[in-house]
C-alpha positions in Angstrom: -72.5 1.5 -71.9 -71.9 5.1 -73.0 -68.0 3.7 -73.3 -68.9 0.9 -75.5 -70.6 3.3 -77.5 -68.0 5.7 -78.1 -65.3 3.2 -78.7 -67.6 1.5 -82.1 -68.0 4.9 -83.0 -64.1 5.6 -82.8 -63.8 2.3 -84.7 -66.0 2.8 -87.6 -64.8 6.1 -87.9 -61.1 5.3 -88.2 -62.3 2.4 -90.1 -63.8 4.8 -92.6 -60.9 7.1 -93.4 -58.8 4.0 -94.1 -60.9 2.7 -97.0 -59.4 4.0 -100.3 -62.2 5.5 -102.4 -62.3 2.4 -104.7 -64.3 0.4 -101.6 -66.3 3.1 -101.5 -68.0 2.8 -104.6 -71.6 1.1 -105.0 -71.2 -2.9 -104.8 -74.1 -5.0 -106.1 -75.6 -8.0 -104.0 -73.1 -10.4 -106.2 -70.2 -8.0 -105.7 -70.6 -7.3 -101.7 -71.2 -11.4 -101.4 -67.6 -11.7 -103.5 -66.3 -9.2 -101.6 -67.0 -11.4 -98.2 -65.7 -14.5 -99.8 -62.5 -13.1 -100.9 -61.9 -11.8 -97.3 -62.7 -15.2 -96.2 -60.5 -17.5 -98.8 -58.5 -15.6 -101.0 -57.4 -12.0 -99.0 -54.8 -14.2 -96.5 -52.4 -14.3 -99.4 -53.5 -12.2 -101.9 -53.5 -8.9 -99.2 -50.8 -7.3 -97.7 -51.2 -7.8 -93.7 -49.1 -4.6 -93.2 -47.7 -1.6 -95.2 -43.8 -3.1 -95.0 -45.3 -7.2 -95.3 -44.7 -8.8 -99.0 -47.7 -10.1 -100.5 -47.8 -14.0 -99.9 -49.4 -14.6 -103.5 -49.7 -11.6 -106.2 -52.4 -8.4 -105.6 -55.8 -9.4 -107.3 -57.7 -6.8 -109.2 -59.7 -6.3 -112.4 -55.6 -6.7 -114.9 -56.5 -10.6 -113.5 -60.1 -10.7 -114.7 -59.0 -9.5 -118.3 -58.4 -12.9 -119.6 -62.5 -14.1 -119.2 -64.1 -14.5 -116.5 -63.8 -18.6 -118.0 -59.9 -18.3 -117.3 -60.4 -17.1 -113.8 -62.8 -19.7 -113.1 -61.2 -22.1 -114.0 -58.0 -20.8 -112.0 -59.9 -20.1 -108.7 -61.1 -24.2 -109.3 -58.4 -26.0 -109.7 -55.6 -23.8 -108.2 -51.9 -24.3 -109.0 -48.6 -25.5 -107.1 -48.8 -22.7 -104.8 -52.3 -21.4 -104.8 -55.5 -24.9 -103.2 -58.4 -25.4 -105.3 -61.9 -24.0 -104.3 -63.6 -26.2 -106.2 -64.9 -28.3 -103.4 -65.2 -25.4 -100.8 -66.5 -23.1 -103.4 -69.6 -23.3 -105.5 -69.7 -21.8 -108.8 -72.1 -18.9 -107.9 -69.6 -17.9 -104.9 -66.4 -18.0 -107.6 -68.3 -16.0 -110.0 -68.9 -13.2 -107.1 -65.7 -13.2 -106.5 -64.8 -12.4 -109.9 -67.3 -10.1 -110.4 -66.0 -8.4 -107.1 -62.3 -8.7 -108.7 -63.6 -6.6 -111.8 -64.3 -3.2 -109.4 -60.9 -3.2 -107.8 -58.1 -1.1 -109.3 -54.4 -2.6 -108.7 -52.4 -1.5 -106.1 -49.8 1.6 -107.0 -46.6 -0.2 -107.4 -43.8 0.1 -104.9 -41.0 2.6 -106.4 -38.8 2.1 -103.4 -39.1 -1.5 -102.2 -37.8 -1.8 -98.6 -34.2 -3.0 -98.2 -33.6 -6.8 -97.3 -31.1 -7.2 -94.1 -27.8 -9.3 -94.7 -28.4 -13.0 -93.6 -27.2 -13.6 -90.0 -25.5 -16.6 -91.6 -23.1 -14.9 -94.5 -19.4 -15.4 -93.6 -16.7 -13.8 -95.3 -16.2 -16.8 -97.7 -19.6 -16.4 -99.3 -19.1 -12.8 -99.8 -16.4 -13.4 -102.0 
């Protein structure tokens, strides 16, 4: 039991130190339930799963709010080519939270040095020329 113990308490702490300050700040009711939704729908492609891993779809933050919250609405809805609709999983309350969440999160720093893609294994000398 005492093991158990100590191990959440290792967790949360390491969990702590690894949330930039931004997180950190005060979340309404609206804001922490758009905060859960975006982990839930949007955060598979819109997060980086590791430091090195591309983004799937493009970092959200409050630069994609600043064309009206109507805009974003309407974009969460309906989707595009690459991105499903939430308008039949989401109800309007839920895509407003997540907006309003959107509006308290700065954009990631941009990567000066992006990492270096490795040669195909299928390039032949013909294609190099």
């Amino acid at each position: 039991m005492e093991r158990i113990a100590l191990v959440s308490l290792a967790v949360c702490a390491s969990l702590s130190l690894s949330v930039p300050a931004v997180a950190q700040q005060k979340l309404t009711d609206t804001q922490v339930l758009g905060r859960q939704i975006y982990g839930q729908h949007c955060g598979v492609c819109h997060t980086k799963p590791t430091i090195t891993a591309p983004y799937f779809g493009p970092p959200l933050s409050k630069e994609n709010v600043s064309a009206g919250d109507g805009v974003m609405r309407e974009f969460i809805q309906m989707g595009t080519d690459r991105m499903p609709g939430f308008r039949y999983s989401l109800q309007p309350k839920q895509i407003d939270a997540v907006i309003q969440y959107l509006k308290t999160q700065s954009p990631p720093p941009s990567d000066a040095k992006a990492p270096a893609r490795p040669a195909s294994s299928r390039t032949n000398e013909r294609e190099l020329d």
